[in-house]
N, C-alpha and C positions, 0 to 999 in steps of 0.2 A: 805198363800202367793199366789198373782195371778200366773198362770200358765205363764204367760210371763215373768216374774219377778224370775222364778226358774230356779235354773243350765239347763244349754243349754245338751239335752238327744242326743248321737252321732248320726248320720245320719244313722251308720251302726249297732248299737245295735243290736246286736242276728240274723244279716245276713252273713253268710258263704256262700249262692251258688248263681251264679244269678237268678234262680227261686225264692227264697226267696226275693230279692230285687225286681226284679221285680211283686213279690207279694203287697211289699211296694208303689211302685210307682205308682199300679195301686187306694190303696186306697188313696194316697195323690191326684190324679188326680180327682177322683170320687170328694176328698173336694174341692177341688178347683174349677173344673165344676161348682157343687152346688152354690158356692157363688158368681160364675161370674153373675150368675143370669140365666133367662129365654129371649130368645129372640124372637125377632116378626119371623111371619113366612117368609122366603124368598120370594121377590118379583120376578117374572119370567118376570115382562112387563117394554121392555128400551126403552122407548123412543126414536127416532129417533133426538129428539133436543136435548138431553143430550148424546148420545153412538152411534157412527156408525160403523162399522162393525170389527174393531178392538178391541174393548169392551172399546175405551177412545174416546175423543172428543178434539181436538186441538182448540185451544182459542186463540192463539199467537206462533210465532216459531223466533227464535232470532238468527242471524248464533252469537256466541260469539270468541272470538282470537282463541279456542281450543279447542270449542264444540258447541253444539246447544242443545237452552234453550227450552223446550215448554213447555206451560203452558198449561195442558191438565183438563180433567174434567172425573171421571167415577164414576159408583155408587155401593155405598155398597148394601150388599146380602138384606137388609129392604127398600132398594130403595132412600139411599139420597145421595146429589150430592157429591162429593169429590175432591173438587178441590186439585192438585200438580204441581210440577215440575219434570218434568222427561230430565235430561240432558243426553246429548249422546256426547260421547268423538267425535275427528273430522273425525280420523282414526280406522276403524273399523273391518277393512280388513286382519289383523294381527293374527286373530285367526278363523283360519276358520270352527272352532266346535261352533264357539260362543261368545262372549265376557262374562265375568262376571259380577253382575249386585247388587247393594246393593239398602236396600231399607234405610233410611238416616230419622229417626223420629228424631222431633225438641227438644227442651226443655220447659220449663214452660216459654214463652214468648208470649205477643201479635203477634209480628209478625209473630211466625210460621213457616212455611216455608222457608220465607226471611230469616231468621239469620242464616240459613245453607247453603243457595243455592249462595247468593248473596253479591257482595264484598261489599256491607252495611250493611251488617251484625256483628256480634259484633265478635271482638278479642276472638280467640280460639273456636269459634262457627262453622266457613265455612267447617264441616266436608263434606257436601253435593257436595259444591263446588272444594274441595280438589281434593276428590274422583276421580270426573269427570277429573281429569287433572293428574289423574293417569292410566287411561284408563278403568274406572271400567263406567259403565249404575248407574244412579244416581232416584230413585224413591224417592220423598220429599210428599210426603201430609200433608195437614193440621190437623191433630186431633180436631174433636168437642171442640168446646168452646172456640180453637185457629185461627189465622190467620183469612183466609176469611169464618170460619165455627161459627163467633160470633154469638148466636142468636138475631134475631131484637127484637132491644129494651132492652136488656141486656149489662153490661158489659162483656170482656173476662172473661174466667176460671168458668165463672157460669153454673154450670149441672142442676140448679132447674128445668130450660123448661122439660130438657131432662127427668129426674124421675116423671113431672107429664105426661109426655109421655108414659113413658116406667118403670111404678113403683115395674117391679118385676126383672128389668134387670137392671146391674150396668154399669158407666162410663166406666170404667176397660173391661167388656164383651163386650159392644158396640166398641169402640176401639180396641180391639183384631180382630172383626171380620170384621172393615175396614181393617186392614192392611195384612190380610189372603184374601182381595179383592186389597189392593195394590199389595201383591205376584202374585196373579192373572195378574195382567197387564202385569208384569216383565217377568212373564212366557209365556206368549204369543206377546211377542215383537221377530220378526226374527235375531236383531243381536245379541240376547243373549241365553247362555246356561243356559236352566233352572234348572241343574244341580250344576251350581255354584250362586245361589245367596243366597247374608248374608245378615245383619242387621246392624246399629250401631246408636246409639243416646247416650244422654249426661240426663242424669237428668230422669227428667220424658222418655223423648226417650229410657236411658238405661235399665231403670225396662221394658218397654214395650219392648224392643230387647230379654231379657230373657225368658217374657212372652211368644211371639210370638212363640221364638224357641222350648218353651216345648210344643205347641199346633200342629204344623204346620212343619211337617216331610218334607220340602220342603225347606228349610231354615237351610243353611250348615255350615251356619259361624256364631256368635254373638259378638259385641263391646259393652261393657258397658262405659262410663266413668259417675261417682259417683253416679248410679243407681243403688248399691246394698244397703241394710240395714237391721239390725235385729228388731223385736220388743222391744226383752232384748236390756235394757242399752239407749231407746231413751227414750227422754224429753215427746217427743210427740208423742206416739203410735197412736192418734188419725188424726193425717194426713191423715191415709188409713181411716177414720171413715167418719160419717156426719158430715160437716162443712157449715158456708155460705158463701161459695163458691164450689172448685172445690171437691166432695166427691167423691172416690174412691171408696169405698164399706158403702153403708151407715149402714149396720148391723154388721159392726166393733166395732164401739159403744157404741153397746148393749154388746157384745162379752169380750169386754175391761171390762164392769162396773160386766160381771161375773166372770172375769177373766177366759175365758173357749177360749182362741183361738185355732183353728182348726188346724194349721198350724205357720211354724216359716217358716221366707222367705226364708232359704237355702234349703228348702223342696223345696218348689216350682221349685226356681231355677235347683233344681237336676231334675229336668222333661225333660229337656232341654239335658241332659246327654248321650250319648256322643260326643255331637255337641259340635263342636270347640266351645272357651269359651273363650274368652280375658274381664279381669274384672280390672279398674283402681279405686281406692280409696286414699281421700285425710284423713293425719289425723287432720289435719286446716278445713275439712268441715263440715261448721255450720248450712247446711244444716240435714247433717246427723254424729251428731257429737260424737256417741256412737262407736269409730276408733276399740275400743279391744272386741266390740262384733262381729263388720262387719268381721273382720280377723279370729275368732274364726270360722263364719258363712263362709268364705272361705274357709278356714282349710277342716272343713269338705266337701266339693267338693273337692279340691283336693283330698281330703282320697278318696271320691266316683271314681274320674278319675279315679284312680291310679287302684280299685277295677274292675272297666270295662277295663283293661288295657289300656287307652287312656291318658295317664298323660301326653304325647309328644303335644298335643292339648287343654291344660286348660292350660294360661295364667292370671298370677297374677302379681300385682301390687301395691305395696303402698307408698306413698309419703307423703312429708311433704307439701305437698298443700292443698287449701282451695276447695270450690264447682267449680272444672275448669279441663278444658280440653289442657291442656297446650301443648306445641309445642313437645316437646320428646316424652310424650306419644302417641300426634297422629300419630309421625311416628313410633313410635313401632306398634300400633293401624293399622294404612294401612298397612304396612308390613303382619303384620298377617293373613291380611284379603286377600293378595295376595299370601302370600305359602296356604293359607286354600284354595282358590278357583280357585287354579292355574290347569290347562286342563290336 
């Protein structure tokens, strides 16, 4: 029987102290590093046309009814450009340690950053926009392959440019270590406490909020909505695999075909531990529609909170919804993210 296909082993098996767990945690991280891949060496030369002295570059500035929109540019640690939106509420004066500040990853959409930032954007997507009119600092980037980061001459969602680029580093790694370069921005903006800023995204955005969080000690809050899921019990394990298009880890694959995977994703996710933790799941989502492994895979995080005494800070969720981010949730979803990062 493949290893992914066999009874789910508990999170905390044969762990009684937290030296022992974090004995665990260190060798899941070691796995996980390893498969993010290798990446280029940091580029130390910014350009003066792309970065001025605040480490972004303003490109447009929008006063809007309750905030102001810019559409800024700055570059990741291998040196390419990253275009986002970084919206700033109107009133900022109000907390004078700082405002709070999320950083707003998209979904699996062309548009990117539009579908969150902008009232064109699709029904139960505007979490970016929301935000902002709650009084939170709103950081939106594009993700490689998305919005204005398509490569020329490719359709969206295609990585191939990028792996005959960069063939021993994955989408996944590349992508973590922009948005540990979007952290960067957030944190060096004067109206905000770098103290308090979260994550939240929807889909692809949600796995990548959980990702970020287990990497990136800097990042106090996390929002999933339908970004969690197990190996066990999907159709299609091979999503995270090589595909032609958007491949996530392309030695997944091979991994699958030995049944030898390194990892089950509530591992992962427990890296993230005990960083505030709000996780929505639908059992109608056909995107990820294995509902009684995903629950089982939260189970055990909760068991994990509970074990770091932080259960008051893991927030759970299941509904009879489809892949969406519906209206209830996202004000439970902003809520949470306002007692977690509140001064």
């Amino acid at each position: 029987m493949d290893q992914y296909s066999e009874k789910m082993k508990p999170l905390l098996e044969g762990i009684h102290t937290l030296e022992a767990w974090r004995d665990k945690e260190s060798r899941v991280r070691d796995r996980w590093l390893q498969l993010l891949g290798e990446s280029p060496e940091t580029v130390d030369y910014k350009p003066k046309a792309l970065v001025d002295s605040k480490g972004y570059r303003i490109l447009s500035k929008h006063e809007e009814e309750d905030h102001t929109k810019l559409e800024i540019t700055y570059l990741s640690p291998d040196g390419n450009e990253i275009p986002a939106y970084l919206l700033l509420p109107s009133e900022t004066d109000k907390s004078p340690g700082g405002i709070p500040a999320v950083l707003a990853l998209h979904p699996t959409t062309e548009n990117g950053k539009r579908d969150i930032c902008l009232a064109s954007g699709r029904e139960n997507r505007r979490y970016g926009l929301e935000l902002v009119q709650r009084g939170f600092a709103v950081l939106a980037p594009d993700s490689i392959t998305f919005g204005d980061r398509v490569y020329p001459g490719e359709e969206p969602f295609q990585t191939a440019p990028f792996y005959k680029l960069h063939p021993r580093w994955t989408a996944v790694g590349k992508m973590l270590s922009d948005h540990m370069a979007a952290v960067d921005v957030l944190s060096s903006l004067p109206q905000i406490n770098p103290k308090r800023i979260g994550v939240i995204g929807h889909s692809l955005g949600g796995y990548n909020g959980w990702f970020l969080a287990g990497i990136d000690q800097r990042v106090k809050a996390v929002v999933s909505s339908c970004g969690f899921t197990m190996f066990r019990g999907d159709p299609d394990p091979n999503r995270w695999g090589l595909r032609e298009w958007f491949s996530h880890f392309p030695s997944i694959t091979e991994s699958l075909r030995k049944g030898s995977l390194p990892f089950e994703w509530h591992e992962i996710a427990a890296l993230a531990a005990p960083v505030p933790m709000f996780m929505w799941c639908g059992t109608k989502d056909a995107i990820f529609p294995n509902w009684r492994e995903i629950a089982a895979g939260l189970g055990e995080l909760d068991g994990l909170y509970q074990f770091l005494n932080a259960s008051s800070v893991f927030e759970c969720w299941i509904g009879h919804e489809g892949h969406d981010f519906p209206h209830d949730i996202r004000q439970r979803a902003y809520a949470f993210l306002e007692k977690q990062l509140a001064g």
